[in-house]
N, C-alpha and C positions, 0 to 999 in steps of 0.2 A: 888419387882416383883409382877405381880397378877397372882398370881397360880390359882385364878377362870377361869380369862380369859383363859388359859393355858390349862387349863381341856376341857374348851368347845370348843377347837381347836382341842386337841386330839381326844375325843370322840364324837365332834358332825363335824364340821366346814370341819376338814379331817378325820373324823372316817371311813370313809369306805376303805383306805390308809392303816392306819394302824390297819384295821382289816385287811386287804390282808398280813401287814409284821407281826402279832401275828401271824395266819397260816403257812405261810413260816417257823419264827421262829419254831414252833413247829413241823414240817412237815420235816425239815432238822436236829434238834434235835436229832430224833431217830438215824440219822446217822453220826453227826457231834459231841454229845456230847456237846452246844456251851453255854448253861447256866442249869443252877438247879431251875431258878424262870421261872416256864411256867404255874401257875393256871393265870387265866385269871385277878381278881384285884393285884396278883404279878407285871404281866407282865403292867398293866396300870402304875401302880405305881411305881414300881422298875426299870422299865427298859424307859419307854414311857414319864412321868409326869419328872422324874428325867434328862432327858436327855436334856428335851424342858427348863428348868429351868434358865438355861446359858444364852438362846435365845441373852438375852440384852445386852452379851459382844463381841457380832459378828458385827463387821462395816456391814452396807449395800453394796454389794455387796463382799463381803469378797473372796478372795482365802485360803481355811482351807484347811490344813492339819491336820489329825488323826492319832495319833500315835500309835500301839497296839490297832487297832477299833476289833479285836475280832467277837462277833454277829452284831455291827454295833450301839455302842451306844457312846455319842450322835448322830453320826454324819446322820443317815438313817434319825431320826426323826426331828432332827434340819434341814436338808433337806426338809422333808414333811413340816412343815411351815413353811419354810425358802428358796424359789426356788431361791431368789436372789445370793444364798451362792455358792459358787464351792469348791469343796470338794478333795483330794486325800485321798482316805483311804490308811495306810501303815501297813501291816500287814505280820509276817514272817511264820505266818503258812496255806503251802496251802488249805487244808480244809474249812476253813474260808475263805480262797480268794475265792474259789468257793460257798459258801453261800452269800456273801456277791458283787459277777458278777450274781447271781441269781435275788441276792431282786432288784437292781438296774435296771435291764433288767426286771424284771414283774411287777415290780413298776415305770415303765417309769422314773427313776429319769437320767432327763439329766444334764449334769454339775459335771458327778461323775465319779472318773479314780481310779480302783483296783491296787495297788503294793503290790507283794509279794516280801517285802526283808526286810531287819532287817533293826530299827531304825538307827543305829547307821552307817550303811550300807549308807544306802540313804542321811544320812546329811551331808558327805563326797561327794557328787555328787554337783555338779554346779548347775546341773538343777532344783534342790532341794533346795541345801541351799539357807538358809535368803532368799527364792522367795514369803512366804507368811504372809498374813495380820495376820493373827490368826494359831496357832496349838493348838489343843486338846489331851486332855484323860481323861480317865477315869477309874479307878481302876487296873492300871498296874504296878506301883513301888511309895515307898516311895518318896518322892518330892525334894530332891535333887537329887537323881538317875533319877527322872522325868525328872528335869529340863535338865540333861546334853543331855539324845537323844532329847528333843521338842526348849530348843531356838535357837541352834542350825540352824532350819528350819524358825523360824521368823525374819522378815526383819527389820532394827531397825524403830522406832516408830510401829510397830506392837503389837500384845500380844499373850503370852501363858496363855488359858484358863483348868484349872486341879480342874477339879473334885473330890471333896474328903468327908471323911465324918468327923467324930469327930479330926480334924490332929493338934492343937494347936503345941505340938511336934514336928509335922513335920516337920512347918510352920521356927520355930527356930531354927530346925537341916540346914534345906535349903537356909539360909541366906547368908553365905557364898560361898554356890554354886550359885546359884542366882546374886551375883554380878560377880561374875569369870567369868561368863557364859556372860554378858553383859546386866542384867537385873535387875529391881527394881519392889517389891511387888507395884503393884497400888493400890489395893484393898482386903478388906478378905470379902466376905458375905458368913457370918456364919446366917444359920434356918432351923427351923423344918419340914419334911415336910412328909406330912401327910402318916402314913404306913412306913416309909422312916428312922423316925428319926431323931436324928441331918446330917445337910450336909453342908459342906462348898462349894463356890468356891473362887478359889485361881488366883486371877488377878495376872499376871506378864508382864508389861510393858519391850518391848527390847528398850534400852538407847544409845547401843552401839553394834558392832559389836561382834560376839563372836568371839575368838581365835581360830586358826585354828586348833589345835591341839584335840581341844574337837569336839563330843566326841571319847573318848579314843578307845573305842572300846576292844574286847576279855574278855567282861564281866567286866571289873573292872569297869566300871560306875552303877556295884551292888554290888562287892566284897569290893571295895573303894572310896564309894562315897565322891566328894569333900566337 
């Protein structure tokens, strides 16, 4: 990846974008409680620089789905240089659904549809399952627990792209679920980055249809993860 290029997209290319969503962010903060990293090279780095990182695992023209988008990370800023992308944010807590029909609507991002209802909720629906190229997250659950609400929603030859940081562990605990679910690791790009630390992302190619039965639902895809 060139994290140069990537810097001078966020800060210069479309910096005046996401100066409008670090605002918002911080502006909804006092009321929503929606992150703890709000100084300003936190937010470039931790939340902005980290999110754009992915970019290369998104087909052009991609239908994404976001699983637990929270303040809206990746998915606001892989939008902002990514317009080609369409997006479903899926998130169970209304507050954030209403932070996140804000930044959309003042940051003109068209191609972007808010759901409030739980992962596991949605991948159970027709109109949802296996419908997209790409599903994301990012720091929502351990990666077998991940995998069962996000492949769920990828369509086979698709990918789920997960975000993570130091996970080697996780990566081995997930193996298992990962093929149950109808997926195979395509990729690990594990690097540094800069302010950030170690980061992995976690490529997962869908191979096969998942089983209808996943996911479980009533919390055991965190009580007992497969």
């Amino acid at each position: 990846m060139d994290v140069e290029r990537l810097k001078t997209l966020v800060s210069v290319e479309y910096g005046q974008k996401f100066s409008a969503f670090a605002e918002l962010l911080k502006a909804y903060n006092k009321m929503y409680n929606l992150t703890s990293v709000l100084d300003d090279e936190g937010v470039f780095y931790k939340h902005f620089l980290d999110s754009v990182v992915g970019e290369e695992y998104f087909f052009y023209g991609a239908n994404v789905a976001e699983i637990g988008s929270g303040a809206g990370f990746p998915s606001v800023p892989l939008k902002i240089i990514r317009d080609d992308l369409k997006f479903t944010l899926i998130e169970s807590t209304g507050k954030k659904c209403n932070f996140l029909n804000a930044v959309v609507d003042k940051l003109s991002l068209n191609g972007v549809k808010v759901l409030n209802i739980r992962a596991e909720n949605g991948a159970k629906q027709l109109e949802y399952r296996q419908r997209y190229d790409v599903c994301c997250a990012r720091a929502v659950a351990r990666l077998n627990t991940l995998a069962e609400y996000c492949l769920p929603y990828v369509k086979v030859g698709g990918r789920f792209v997960s975000y993570k940081g130091d996970c080697d562990g996780e990566i081995e605990d997930a193996k298992r679920a990962i093929k149950i679910l109808g997926g195979e690791i395509e990729k690990v790009d594990r690097f540094e980055l800069e302010n950030c630390g170690r980061r992995t992302l976690v490529i997962i190619k869908k191979t096969a249809p998942t089983p209808s039965k996943y996911p479980r639902g009533n919390g055991k895809e965190r009580k007992n993860p497969l």
